[in-house]
Biotite code that builds the C-alpha atoms (Angstrom):
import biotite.structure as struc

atoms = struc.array([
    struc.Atom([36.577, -171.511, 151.666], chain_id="A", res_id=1, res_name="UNK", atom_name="CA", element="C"),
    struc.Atom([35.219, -171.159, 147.936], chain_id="A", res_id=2, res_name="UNK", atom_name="CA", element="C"),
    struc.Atom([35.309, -174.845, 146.130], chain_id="A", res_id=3, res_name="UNK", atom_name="CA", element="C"),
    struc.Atom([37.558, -174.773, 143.027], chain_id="A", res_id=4, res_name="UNK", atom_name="CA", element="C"),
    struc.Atom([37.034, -178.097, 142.415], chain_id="A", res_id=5, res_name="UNK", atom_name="CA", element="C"),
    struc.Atom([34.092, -180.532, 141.446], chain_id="A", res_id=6, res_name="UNK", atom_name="CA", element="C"),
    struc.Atom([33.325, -183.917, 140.565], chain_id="A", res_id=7, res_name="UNK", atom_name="CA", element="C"),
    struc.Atom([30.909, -184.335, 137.673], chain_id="A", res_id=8, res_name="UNK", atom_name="CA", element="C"),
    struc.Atom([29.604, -187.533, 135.978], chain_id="A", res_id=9, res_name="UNK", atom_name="CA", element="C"),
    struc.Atom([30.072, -187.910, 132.019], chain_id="A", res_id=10, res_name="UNK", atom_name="CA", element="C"),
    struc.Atom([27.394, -189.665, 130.523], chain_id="A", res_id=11, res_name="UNK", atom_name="CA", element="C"),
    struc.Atom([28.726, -191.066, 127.330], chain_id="A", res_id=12, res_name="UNK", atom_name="CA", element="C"),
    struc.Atom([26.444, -194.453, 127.125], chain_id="A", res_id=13, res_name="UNK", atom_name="CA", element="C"),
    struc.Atom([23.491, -194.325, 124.945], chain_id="A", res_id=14, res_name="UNK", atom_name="CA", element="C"),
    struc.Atom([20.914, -195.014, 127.567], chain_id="A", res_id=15, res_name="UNK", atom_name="CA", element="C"),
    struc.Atom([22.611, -192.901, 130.461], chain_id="A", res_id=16, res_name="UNK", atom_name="CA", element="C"),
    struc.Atom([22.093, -195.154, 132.595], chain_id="A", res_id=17, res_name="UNK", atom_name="CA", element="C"),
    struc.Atom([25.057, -195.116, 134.605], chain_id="A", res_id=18, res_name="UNK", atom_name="CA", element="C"),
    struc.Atom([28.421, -192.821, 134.019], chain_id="A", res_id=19, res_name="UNK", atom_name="CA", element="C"),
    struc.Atom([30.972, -193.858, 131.735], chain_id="A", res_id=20, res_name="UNK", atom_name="CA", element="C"),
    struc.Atom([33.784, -191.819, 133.712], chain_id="A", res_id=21, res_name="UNK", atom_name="CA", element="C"),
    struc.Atom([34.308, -189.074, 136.682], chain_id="A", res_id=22, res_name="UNK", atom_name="CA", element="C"),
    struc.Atom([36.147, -185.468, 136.055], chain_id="A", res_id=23, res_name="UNK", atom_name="CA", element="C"),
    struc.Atom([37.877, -183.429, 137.830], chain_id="A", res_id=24, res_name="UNK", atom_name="CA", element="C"),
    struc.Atom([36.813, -179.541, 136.514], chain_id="A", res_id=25, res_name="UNK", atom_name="CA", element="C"),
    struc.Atom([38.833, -176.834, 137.857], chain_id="A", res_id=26, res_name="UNK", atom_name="CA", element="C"),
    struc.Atom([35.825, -174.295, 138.252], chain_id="A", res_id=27, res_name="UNK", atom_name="CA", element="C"),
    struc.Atom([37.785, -171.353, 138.191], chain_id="A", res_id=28, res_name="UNK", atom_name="CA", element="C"),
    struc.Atom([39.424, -171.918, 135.401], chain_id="A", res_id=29, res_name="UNK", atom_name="CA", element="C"),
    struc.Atom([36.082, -173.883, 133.823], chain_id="A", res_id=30, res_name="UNK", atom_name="CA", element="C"),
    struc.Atom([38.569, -176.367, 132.731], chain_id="A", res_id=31, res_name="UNK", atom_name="CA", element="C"),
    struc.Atom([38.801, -180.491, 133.214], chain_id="A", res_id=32, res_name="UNK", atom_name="CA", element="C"),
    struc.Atom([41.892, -180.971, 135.304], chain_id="A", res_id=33, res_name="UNK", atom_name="CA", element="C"),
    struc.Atom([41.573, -184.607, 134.748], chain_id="A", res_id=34, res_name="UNK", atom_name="CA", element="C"),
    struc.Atom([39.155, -187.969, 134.384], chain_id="A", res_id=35, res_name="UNK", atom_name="CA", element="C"),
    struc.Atom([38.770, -191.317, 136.498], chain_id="A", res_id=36, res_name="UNK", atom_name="CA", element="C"),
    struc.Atom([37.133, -194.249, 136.084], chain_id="A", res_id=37, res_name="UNK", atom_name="CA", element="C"),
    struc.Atom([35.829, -194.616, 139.730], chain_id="A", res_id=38, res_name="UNK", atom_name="CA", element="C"),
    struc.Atom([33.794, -191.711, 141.414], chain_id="A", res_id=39, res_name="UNK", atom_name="CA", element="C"),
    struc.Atom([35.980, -192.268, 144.452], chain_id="A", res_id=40, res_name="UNK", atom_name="CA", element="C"),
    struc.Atom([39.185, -191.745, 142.339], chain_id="A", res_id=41, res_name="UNK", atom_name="CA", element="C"),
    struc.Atom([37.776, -188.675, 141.111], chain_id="A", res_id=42, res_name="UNK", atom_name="CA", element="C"),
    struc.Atom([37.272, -187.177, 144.639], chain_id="A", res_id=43, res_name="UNK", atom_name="CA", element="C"),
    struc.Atom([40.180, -188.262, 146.054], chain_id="A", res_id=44, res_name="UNK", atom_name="CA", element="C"),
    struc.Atom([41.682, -186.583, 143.328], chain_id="A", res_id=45, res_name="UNK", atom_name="CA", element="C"),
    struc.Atom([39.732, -183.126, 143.928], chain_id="A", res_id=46, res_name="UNK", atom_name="CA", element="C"),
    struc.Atom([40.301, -183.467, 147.295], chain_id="A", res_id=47, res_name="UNK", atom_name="CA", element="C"),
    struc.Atom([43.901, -183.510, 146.627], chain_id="A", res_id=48, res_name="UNK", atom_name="CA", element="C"),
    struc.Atom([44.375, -180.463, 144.721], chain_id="A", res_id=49, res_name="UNK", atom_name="CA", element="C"),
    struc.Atom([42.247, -178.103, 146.754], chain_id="A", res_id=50, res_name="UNK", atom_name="CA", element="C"),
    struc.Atom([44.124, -179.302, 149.813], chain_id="A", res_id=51, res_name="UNK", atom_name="CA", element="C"),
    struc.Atom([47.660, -178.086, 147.097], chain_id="A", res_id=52, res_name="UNK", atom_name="CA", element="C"),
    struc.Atom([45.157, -174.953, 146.919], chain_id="A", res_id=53, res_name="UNK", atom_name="CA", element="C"),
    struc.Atom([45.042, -174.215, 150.510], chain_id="A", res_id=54, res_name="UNK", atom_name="CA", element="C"),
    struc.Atom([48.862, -174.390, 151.012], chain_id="A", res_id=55, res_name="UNK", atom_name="CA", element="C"),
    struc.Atom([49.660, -172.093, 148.318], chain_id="A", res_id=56, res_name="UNK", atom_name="CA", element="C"),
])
């Protein structure tokens, strides 16, 4: 099965030393589907919607 979805880290401090938030990028579309505070939010979230993928 092709991933649709990834997690990626957004570096928004000034010293990147640790990530400000999580998203959610649909990589199909290229587009951010949505943004977490938590890295674990974030994947539960991506897991989510490719398990919506695989039952449509």
């Amino acid at each position: 099965m092709i991933q649709r979805y990834e997690v990626r880290a957004v570096y928004t401090y000034p010293d990147k030393s640790h990530p400000q938030d999580w998203e959610v990028v649909d990589l199909h579309r290229n587009d951010i589907v949505s943004v977490h505070k938590t890295r674990e939010e974030a994947n539960a979230a991506a897991a989510d919607l490719e398990e919506h993928e695989v039952h449509h």
